[in-house]
Backbone as a ProteinNet text record, in pm:
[ID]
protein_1_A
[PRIMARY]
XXXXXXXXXXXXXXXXXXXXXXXXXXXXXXXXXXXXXXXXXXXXXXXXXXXXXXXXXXXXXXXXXXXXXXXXXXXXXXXXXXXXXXXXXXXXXXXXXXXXXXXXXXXXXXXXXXXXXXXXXXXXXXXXXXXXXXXXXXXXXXXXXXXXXXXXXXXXXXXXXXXXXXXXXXXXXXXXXXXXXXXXXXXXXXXXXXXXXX
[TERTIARY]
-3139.6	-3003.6	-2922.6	-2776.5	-2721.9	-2636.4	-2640.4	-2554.8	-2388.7	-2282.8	-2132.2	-2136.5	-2110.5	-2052.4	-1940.4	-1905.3	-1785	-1738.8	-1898	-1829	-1804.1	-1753.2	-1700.9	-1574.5	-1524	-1375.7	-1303.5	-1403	-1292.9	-1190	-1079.9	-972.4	-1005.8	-1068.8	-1099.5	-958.3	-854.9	-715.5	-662.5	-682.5	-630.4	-709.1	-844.9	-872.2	-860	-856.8	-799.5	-677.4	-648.9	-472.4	-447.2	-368.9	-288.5	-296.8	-312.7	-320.8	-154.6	-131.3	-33.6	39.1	-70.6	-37.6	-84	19.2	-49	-142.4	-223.7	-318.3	-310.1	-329.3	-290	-440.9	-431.5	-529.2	-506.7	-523.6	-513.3	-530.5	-399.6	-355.6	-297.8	-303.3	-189.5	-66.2	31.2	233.6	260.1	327	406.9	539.3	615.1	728.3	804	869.6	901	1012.5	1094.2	1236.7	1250	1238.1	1246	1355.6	1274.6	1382	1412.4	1365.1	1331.8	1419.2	1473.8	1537.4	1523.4	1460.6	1418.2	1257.1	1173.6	1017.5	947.8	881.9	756.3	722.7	647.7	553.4	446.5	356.1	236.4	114.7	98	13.9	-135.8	-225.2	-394.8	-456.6	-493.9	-597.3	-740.3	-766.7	-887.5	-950.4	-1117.8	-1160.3	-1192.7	-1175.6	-1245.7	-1406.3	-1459.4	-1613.1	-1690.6	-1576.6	-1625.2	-1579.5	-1488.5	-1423.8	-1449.3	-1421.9	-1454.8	-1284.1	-1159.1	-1051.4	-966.8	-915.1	-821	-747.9	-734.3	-623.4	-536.6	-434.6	-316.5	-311.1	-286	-298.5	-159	-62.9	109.5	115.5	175.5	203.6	350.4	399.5	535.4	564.6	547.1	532.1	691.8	694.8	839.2	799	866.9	904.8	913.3	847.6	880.7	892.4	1000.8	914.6	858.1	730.6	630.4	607.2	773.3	793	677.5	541.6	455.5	388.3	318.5	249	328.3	521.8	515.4	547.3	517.1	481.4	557.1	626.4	661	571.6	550.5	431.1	515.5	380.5	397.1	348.7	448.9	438.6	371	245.3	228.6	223.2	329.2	354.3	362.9	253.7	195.5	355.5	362.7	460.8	499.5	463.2	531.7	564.7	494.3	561.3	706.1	693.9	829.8	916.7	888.5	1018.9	1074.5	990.2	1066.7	1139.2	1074.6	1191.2	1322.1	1324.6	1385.5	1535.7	1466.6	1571.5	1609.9	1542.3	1661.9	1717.9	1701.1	1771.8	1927.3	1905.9	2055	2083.6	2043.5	2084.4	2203	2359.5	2469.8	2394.7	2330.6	2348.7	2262.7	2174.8	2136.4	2204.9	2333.1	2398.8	2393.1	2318.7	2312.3	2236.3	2152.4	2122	1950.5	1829.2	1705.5	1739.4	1795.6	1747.5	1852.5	1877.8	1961.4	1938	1811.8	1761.9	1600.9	1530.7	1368.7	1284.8	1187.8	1153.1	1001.3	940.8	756.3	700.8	609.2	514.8	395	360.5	267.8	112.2	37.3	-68.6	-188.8	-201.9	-339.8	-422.5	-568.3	-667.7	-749.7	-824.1	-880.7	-894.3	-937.1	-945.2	-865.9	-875.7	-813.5	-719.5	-817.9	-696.2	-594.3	-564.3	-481.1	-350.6	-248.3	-121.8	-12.3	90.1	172	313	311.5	465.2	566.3	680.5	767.2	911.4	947.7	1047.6	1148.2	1287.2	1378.3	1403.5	1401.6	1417.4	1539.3	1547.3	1712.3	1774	1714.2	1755	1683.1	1778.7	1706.8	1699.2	1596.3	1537.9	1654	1682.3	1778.6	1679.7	1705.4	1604.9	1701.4	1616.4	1674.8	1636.1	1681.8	1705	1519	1420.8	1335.4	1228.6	1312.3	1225.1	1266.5	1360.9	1429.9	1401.5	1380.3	1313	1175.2	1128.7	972.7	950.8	1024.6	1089.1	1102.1	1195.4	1259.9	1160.6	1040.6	954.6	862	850.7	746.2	793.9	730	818.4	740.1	752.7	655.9	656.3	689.9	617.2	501.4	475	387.2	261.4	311.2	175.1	172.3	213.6	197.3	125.4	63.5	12.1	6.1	23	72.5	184.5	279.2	364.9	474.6	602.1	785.2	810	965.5	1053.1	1065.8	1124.2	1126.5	1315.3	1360.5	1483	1435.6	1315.8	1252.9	1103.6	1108	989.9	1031	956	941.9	813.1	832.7	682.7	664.7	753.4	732.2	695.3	647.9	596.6	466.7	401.2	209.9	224	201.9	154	4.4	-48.7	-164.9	-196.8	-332.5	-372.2	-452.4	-360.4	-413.5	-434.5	-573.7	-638.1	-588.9	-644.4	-598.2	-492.9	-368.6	-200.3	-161.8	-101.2	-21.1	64.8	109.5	210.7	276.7	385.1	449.1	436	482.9	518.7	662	711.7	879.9	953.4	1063.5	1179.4	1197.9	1057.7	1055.8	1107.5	1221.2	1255.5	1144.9	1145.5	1083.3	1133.9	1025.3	1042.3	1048.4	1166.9	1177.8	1300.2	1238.9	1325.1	1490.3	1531	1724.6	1720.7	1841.8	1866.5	1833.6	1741.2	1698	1768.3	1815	1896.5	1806.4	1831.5	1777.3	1826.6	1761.4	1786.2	1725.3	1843.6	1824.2	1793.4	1915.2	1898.4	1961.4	1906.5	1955.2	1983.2	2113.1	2155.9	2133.9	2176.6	2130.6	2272.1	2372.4	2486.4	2421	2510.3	2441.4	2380.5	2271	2275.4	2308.4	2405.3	2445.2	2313.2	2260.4	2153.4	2181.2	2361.4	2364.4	2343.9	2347.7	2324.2	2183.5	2119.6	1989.1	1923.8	1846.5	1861.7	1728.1	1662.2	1526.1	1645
1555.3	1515.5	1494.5	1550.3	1527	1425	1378.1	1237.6	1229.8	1203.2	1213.2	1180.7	1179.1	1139.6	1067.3	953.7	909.8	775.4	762.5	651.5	700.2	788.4	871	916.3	926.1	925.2	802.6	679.9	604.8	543.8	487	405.4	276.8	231.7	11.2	-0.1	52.2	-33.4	-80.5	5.1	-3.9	-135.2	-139.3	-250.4	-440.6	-429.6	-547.6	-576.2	-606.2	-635.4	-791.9	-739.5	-923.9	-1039.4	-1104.7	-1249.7	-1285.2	-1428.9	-1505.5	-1490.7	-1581.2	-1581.6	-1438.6	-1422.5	-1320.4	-1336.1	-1220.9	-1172.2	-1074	-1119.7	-1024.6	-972.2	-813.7	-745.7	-667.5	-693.8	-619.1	-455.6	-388.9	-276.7	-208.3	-285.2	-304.7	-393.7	-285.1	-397.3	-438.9	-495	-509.7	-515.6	-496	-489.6	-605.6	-673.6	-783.3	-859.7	-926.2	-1016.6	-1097.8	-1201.1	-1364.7	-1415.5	-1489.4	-1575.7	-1730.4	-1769.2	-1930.6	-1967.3	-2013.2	-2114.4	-2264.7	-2277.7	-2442	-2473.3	-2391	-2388.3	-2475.9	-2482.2	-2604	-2608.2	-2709.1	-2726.7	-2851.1	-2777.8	-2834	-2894.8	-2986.2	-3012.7	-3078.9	-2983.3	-3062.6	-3095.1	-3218	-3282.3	-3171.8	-3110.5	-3075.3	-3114.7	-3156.8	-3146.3	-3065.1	-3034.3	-2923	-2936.2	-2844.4	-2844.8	-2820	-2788.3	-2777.2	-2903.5	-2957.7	-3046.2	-3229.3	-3216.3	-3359.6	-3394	-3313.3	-3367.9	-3309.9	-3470	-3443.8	-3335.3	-3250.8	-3142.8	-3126.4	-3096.8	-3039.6	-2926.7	-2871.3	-2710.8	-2707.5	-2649.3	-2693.9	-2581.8	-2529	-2382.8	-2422.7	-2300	-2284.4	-2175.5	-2263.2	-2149.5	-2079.7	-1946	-1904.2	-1791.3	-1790.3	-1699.4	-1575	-1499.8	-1321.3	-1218.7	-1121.9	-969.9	-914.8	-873.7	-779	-615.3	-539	-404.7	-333.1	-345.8	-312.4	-289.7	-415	-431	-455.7	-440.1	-392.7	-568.1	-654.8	-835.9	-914.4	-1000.4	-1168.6	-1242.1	-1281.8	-1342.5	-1489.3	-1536.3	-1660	-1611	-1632.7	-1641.8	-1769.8	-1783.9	-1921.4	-1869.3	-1892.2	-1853.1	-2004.9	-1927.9	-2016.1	-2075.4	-2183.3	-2260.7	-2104	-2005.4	-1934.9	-1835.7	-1784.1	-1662.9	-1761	-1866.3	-1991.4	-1973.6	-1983.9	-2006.2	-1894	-1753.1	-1606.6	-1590.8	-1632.7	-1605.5	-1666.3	-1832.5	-1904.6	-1845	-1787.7	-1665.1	-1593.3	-1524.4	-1423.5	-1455.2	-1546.7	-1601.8	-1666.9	-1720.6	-1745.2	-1622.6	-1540.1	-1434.2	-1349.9	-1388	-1304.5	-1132.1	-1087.1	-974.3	-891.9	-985.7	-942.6	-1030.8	-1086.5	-1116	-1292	-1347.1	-1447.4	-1509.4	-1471.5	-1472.6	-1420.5	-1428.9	-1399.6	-1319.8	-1379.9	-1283.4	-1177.6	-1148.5	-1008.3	-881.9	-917.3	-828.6	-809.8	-712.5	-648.6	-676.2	-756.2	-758.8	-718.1	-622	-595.3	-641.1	-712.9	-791.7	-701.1	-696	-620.4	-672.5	-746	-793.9	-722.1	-783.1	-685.3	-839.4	-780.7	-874.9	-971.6	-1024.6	-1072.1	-1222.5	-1296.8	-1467.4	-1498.5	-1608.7	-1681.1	-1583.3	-1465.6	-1359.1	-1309.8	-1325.2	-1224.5	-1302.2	-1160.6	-1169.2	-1097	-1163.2	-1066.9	-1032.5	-931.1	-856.6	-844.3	-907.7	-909	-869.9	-732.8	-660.5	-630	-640	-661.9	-491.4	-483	-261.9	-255	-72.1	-67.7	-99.3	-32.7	-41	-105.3	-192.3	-257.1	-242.4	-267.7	-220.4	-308	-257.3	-315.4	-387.9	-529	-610.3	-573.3	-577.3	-502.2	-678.8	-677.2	-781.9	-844.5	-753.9	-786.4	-847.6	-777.3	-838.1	-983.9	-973	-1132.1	-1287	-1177.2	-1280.4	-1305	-1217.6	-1234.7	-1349.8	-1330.5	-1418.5	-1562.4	-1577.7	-1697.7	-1771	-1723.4	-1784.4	-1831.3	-1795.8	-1893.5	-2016.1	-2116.8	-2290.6	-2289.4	-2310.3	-2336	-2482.1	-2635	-2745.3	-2719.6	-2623.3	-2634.5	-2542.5	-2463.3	-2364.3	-2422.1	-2462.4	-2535.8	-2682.1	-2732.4	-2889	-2944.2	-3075.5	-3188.2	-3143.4	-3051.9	-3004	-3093.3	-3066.1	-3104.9	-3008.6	-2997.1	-2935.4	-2915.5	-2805	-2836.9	-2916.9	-2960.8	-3033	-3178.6	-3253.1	-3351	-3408.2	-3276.7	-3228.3	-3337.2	-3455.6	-3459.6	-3462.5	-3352.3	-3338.1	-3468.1	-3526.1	-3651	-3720.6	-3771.5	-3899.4	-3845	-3924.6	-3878.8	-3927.6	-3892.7	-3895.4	-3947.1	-4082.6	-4167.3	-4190.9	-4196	-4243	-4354.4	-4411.1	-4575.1	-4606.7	-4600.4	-4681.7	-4578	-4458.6	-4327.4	-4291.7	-4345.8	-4350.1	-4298.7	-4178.1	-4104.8	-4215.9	-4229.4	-4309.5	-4244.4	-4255.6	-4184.3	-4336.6	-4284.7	-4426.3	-4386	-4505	-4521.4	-4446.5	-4425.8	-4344.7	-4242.1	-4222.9	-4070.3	-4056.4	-3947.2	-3914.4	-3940.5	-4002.7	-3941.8	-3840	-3711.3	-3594.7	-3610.9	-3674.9	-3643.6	-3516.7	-3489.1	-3367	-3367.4	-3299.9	-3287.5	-3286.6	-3291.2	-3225.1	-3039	-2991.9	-2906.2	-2818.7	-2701.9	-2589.4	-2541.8	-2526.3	-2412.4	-2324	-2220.8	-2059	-2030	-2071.7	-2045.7	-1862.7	-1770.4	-1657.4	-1532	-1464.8	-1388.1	-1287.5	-1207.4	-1066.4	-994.2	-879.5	-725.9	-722.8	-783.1	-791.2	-834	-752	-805.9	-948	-935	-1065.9	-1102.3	-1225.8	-1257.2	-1347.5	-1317.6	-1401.2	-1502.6	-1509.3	-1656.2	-1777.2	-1757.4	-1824.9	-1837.2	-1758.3	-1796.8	-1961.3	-2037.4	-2183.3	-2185.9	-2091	-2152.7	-2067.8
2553.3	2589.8	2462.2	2440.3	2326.8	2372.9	2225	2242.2	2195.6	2245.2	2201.4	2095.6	1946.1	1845.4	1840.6	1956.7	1993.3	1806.8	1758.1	1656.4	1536.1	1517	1404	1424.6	1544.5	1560.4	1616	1638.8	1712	1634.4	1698.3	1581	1655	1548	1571.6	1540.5	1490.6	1448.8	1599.7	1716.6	1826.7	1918.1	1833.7	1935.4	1867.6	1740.6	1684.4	1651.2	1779.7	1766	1693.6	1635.3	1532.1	1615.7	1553.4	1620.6	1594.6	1681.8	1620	1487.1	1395.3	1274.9	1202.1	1081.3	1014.4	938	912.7	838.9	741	623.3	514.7	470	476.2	420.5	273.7	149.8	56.8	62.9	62.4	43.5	188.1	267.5	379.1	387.2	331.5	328.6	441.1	493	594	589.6	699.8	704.4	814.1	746.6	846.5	820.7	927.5	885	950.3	889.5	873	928.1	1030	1128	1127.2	1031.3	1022.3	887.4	886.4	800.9	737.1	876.9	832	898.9	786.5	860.7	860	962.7	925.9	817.6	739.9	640.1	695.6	618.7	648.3	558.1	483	323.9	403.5	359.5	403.4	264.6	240.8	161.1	150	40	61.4	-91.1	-83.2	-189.1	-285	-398.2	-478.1	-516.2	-481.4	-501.4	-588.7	-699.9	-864.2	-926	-911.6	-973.8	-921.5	-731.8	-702.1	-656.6	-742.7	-727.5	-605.1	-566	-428.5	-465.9	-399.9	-382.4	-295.5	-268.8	-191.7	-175.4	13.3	25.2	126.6	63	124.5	197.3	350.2	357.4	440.4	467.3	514.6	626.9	747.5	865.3	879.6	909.2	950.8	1053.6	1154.8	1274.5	1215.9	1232	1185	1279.7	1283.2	1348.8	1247.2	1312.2	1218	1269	1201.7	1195.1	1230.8	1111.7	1093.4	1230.9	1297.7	1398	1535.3	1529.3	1638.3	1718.4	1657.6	1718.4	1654.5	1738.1	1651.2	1637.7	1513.5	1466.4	1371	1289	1214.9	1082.6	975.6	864.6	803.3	732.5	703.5	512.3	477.5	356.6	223	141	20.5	-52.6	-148.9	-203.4	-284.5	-299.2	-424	-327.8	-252	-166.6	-40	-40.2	61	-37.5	-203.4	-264.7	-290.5	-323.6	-330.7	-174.2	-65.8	47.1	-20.7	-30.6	-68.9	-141.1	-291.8	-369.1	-272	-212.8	-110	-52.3	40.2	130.1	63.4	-42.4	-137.2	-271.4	-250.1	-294.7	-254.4	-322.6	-298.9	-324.4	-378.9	-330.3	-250.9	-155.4	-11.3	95.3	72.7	177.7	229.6	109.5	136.4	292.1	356.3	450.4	501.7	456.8	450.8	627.2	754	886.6	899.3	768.1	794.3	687.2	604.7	557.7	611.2	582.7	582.8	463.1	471.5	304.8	365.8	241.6	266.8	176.7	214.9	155.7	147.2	5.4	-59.2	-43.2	-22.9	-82.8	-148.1	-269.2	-370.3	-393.6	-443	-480.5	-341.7	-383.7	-207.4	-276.4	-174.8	-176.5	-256.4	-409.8	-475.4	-609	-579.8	-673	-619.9	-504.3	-397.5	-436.3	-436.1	-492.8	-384.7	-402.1	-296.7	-382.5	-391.2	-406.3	-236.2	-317.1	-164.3	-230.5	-175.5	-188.9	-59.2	-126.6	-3.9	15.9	142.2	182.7	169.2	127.2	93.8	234.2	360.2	490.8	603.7	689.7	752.2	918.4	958.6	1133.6	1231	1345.2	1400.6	1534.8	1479.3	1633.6	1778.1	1808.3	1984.3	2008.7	2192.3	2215.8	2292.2	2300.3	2378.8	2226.5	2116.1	1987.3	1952.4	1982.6	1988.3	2083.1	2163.9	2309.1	2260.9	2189.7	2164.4	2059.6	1959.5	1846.8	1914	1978.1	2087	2144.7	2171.1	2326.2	2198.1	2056.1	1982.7	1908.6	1952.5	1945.5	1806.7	1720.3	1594.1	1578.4	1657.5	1710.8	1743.4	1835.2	1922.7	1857	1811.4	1735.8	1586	1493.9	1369.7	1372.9	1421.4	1436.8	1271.7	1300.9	1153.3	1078.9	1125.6	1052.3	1081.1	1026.7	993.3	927	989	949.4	794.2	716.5	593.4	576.1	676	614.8	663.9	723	659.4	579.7	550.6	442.6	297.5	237.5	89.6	37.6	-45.7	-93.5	-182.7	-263	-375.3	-294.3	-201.5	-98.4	-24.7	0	74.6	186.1	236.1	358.7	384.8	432.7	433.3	620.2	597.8	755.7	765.7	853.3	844.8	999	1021.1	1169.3	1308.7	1234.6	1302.6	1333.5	1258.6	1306.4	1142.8	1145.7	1062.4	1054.4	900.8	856.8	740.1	728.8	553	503	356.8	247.2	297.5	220.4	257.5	254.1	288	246.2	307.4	356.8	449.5	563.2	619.6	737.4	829	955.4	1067	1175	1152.9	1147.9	1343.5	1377.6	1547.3	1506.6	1697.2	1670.2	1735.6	1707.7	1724.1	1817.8	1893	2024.3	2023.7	2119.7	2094.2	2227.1	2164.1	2239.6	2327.2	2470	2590.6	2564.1	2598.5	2596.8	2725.7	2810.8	2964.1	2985.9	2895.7	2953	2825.7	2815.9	2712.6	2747.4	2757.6	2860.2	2748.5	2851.3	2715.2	2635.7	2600.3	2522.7	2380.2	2312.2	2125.9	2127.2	2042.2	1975	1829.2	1849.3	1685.7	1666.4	1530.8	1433.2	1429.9	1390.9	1337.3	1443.9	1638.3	1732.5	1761.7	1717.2	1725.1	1664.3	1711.8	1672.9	1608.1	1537.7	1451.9	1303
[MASK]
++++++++++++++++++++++++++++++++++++++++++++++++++++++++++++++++++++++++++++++++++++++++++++++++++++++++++++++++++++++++++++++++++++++++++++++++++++++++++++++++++++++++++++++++++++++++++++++++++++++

């Protein structure tokens, strides 16, 4: 009996579809535009296992479409790849505005060498409105846990846990949330960016 040679042609790309958050594979870019303005952040205590010393591991969730894969996903982007958004986003000459340009994120090197190049495209993908809705329906409260906003984010202050009750030291905002916009219904008429509320 001969046997199919079916595992020499299959494509595994089709059966590991993206999660939520992204996943960066060295020597796969992506293509994607940033919907968040004011992202979670999130800092975990971890120890170093060469050293003994407390460490800090800060990240910066933001709402994305991911061109690439097609999905709205979660950016959980390191303090140096948050502050190059940061530059673009106040950059007069991409418009002052990070959700109205395309930027691809490069990544090279793997674990603690891994580097990302992030370049803004000359031209950018036009979100249709069902990419937007997709965008819309992810609460990043609810999928980011221990996080705040980064407009009551201070990194100069710690954050301590005392008798299983999260407490800041002084001075710190408590990170409740605003009055938060419904998005009862979104018709097929344009959408402006700037009404969008993340």
């Amino acid at each position: 009996m001969s046997e199919t040679d079916a595992l020499s042609k299959f494509d595994f790309s089709k059966v590991t579809k993206p999660g939520l958050f992204i996943k960066f594979e060295a020597g796969k870019p992506l293509t994607l535009r940033i919907l968040t303005v004011d992202p979670m952040v999130t800092t975990v205590t971890f120890e170093d296992e060469k050293t003994g010393e407390e460490n800090l591991q800060t990240k910066f969730a933001f709402i994305v479409y991911n061109f690439t894969d097609s999905k709205a996903q979660i950016l959980s982007a390191t303090p140096n790849m948050a502050k190059k958004i940061g530059e673009l986003h106040t950059d007069p000459d991409f418009g002052e505005d990070i959700r109205k340009i395309d930027i691809k994120i490069s990544p090279t090197g793997e674990k603690l060498s891994r580097k990302y190049d992030i370049q803004v495209l000359p031209k950018t993908n036009e979100l249709t409105n069902e990419q937007i809705k997709e965008c819309v329906a992810i609460k990043l409260e609810d999928k980011v846990s221990d996080g705040q906003r980064m407009s009551f984010y201070k990194p100069e202050e710690k954050v301590i846990q005392v008798d299983d009750e999260e407490k800041h030291t002084p001075g710190v905002a408590d990170a409740t949330k605003e009055d938060e916009v419904v998005i009862e219904d979104i018709g097929d008429e344009p959408i402006n960016l700037d009404d969008i509320p993340f």
